[in-house]
N, C-alpha and C positions, 0 to 999 in steps of 0.2 A: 435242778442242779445243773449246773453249766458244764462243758464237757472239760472232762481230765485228760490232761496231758501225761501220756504215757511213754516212756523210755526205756527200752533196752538198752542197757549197756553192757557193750561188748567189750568194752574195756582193751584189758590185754589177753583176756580168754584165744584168741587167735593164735598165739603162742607164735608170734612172728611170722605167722603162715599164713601168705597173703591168698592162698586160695581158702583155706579154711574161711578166713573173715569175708569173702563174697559170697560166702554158702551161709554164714551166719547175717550177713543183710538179706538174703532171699529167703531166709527161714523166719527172720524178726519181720518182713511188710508180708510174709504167711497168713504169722499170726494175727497182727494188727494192730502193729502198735503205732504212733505218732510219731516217734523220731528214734535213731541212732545213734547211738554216742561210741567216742571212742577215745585213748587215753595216750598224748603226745609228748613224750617226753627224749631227753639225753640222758643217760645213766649215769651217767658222768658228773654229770650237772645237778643228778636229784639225789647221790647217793655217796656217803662217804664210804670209804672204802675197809672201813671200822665198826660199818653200822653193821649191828645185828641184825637177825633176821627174825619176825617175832613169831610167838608161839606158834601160830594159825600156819606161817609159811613152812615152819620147820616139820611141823605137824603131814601140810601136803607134798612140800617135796623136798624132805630131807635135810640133812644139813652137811651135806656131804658139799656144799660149795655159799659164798657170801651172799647177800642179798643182791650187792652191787650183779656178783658175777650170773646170780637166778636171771634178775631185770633184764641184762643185756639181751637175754634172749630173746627179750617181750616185745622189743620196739618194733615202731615200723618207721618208714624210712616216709621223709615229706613226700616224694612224688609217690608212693603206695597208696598214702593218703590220701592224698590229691585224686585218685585214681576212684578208691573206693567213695568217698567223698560224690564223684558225679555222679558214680553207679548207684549209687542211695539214693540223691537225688532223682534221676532222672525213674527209679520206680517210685517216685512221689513221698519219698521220707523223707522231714529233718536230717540232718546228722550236724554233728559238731562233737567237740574232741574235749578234754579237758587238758591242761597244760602246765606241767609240772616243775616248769623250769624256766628263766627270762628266755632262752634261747627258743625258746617253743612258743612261748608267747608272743614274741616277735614274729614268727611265722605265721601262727595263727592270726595274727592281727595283719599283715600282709594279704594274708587271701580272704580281707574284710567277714570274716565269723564274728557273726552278733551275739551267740548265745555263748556266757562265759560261765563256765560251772566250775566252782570251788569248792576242792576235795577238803574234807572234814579235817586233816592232816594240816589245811595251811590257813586255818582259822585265826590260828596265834603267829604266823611269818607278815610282821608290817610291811617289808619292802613288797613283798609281793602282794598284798591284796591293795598297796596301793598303785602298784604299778597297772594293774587292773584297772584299779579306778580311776585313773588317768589315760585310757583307753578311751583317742574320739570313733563314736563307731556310730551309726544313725541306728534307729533301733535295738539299741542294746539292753540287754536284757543280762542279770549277775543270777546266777540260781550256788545260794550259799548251804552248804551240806555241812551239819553241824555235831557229828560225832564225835565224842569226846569232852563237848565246851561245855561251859557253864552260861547260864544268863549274861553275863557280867561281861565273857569273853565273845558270845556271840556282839554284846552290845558295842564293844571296843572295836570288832570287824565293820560294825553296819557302821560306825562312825567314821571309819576312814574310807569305806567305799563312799559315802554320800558324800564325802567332801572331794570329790573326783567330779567327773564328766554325768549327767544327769542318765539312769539307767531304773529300769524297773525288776526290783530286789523279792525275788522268792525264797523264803529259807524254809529248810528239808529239815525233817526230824530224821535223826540218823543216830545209830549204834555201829560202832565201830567195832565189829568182833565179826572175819568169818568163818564159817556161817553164825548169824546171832542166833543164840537161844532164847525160847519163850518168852523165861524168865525174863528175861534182858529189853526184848523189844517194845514195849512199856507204849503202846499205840498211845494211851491214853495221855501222855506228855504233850501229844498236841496241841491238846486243850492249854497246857500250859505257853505254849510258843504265841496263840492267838491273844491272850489273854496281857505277855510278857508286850506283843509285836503287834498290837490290833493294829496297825496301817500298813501291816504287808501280809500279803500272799502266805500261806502254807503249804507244802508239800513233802512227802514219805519217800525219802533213800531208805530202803527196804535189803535188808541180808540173812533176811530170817530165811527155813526149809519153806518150800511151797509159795502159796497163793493166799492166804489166810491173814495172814497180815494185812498187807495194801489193800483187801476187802474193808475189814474192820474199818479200816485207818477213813474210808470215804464218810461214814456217819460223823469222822469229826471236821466236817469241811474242808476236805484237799483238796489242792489245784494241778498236784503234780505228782505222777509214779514215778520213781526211777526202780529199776531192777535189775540187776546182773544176771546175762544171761550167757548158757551157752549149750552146744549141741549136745553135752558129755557129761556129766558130774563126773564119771573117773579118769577124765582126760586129767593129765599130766599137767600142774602149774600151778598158782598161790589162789589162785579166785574160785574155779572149776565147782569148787566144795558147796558154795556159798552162790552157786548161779543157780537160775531155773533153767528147767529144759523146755523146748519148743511144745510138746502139750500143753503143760500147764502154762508157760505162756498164753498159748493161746486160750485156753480157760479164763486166763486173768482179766486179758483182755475184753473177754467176749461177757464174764461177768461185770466187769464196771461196769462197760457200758449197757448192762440190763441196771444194773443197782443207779445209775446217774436217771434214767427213769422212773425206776420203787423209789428214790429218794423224792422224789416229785418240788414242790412249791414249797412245800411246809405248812400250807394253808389247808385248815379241817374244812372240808364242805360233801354233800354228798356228790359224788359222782353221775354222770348217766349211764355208767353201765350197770350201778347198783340198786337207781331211781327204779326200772324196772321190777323189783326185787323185794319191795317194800310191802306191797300187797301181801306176796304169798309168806315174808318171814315175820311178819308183824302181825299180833291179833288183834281183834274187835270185842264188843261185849257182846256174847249170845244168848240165847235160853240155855238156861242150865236143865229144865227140865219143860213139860207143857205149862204154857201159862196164859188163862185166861183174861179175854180184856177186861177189863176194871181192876187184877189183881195190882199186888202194889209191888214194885222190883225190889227183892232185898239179897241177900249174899245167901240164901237158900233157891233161888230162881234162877238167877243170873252166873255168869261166869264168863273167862275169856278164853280165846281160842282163837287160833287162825282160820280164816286168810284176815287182812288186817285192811280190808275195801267198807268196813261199817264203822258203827262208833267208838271211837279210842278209849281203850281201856286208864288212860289221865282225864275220860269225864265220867269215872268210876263212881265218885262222890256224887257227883251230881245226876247220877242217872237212879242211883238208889233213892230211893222214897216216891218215886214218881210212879204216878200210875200208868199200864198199861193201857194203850187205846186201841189196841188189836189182841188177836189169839198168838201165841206162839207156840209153833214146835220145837222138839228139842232139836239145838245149835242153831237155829235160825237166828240169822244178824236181826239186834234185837233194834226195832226206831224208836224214838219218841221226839215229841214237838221239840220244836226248838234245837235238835242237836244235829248236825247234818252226818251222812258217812265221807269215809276218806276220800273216796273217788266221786264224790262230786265237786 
């Protein structure tokens, strides 16, 4: 299995607190993950001022104020970014942001960011996923997050990206509820996205409690984790509820890549660590009891038993009827002409 692309996202977990979010990139290259993300927007820009707040937000903080007015809090400012951005970099992580609004995207597109990820939310907004796709950027890369859509709508996005600027397209199976429950996270859809998309990439935006998911999710050929993450579930803000924390992050982490190993080639053959092995757990045909030479082998003499260094118990048929041409003791590996044992 090729290795997974693994993503924290930090989202707006920071709560506009530009030291929190360098404690949360020192705690995500902790654990070990491949990249950073982070979530660039105007409030202004992404939020009417009418818009509700949906269950999940009301649920973690109240409803004592609008969605526009929660967000405000969330943002961070371009040079913050900028800021956290090198400090990612420079401890050897991806980062890149997602972009919620033209004004952000102009930004991002300014400080040439190749990796463009599309929130499940602007699956079905044309101007914007083409204005994406009209993005010249040298290695670019579109990672489409698809909660919420049907086949139909995903298909409608990949048609207006590819008719853009030439980019290598990975879509995420995603459930938009947080945190998702069991019921909800439906790994096994993936199968359906490969089957829907076979010429592109797979990968799991993940909002389910814990690690158990994006485990699963690797048996069905992913390329790519995302997971929200952060130092607190009962920190204060809309995501908090629906992140991991820095253990089990680093569990997640540290188990893909044993399972990108156990997942292996996909090809049956024996092993050399198992070759060794074969001897002692396989049997041979032995004396079942004393038998003298000239007697004739039949299922009252004979039988099989480990170690499995004499004659294979698959030349059972053929060993029956034949005469003995020595004495045998009981269990002794039994010869006869013509059959060789294993370990010659």
């Amino acid at each position: 299995m090729s290795h997974v692309y693994i993503v924290a996202e930090i989202g707006c977990n920071h709560n506009g607190n530009v030291d929190l979010a360098y404690k949360m990139v020192d705690k995500a290259k902790e654990c070990g993950v491949d990249a950073v993300k982070f979530q660039t927007f105007n409030s202004s820009l992404l939020i009417s001022k009418y818009a509700p707040k949906a269950e999940y937000q009301i649920k973690n903080t109240g409803n004592q104020e609008s969605q526009l007015e929660m967000t405000r809090k969330l943002e961070l400012s371009h040079d913050d970014y900028m800021n956290l951005r090198k400090y990612a970099q420079d401890l050897g992580l991806d980062v890149f942001s997602t972009a919620f609004d033209d004004e952000s995207i102009d930004f991002l597109y300014s400080i040439k960011q190749n990796v463009w990820k599309i929130p499940s939310g602007e699956v079905t907004n044309l101007p914007y996923l083409r204005k994406i796709a009209q993005l010249e950027i040298e290695n670019k890369k579109i990672i489409l997050s698809t909660g919420m859509a049907t086949i139909d709508e995903i298909n409608n996005a990949l048609s207006i990206l590819n008719a853009g600027t030439p980019a290598e397209i990975i879509i995420l199976h995603c459930n938009t509820e947080y945190p998702t429950e069991d019921i909800d996270v439906n790994v096994s859809a993936i199968s359906d996205l490969h089957k829907s998309f076979p010429n592109y990439k797979i990968g799991f935006s993940d909002h389910s409690r814990g690690f158990v998911a994006p485990i699963l999710a690797l048996a069905y050929d992913i390329c790519f984790i995302e997971k929200h993450f952060t130092l607190d579930c009962n920190m204060e803000g809309p995501d908090h509820k629906a992140s991991i924390m820095p253990d089990d992050l680093k569990v997640l982490c540290e188990s893909v890549r044993r399972a990108e190993v156990i997942i292996g080639d996909g090809k049956k053959r024996v092993t050399d660590s198992e070759r060794k092995n074969k001897k002692i757990a396989r049997k041979s045909i032995v004396a079942k009891k004393q038998i003298k030479k000239g007697d004739i082998f039949t299922e009252e003499n004979i039988t099989c038993k480990r170690p499995g260094n004499g004659i294979s118990p698959m030349k059972w048929d053929d060993i029956l009827g034949k005469v003995s041409s020595k004495d045998f003791e009981e269990d002794q590996l039994i010869e006869c002409e013509g059959f060789e044992w294993e370990d010659k």
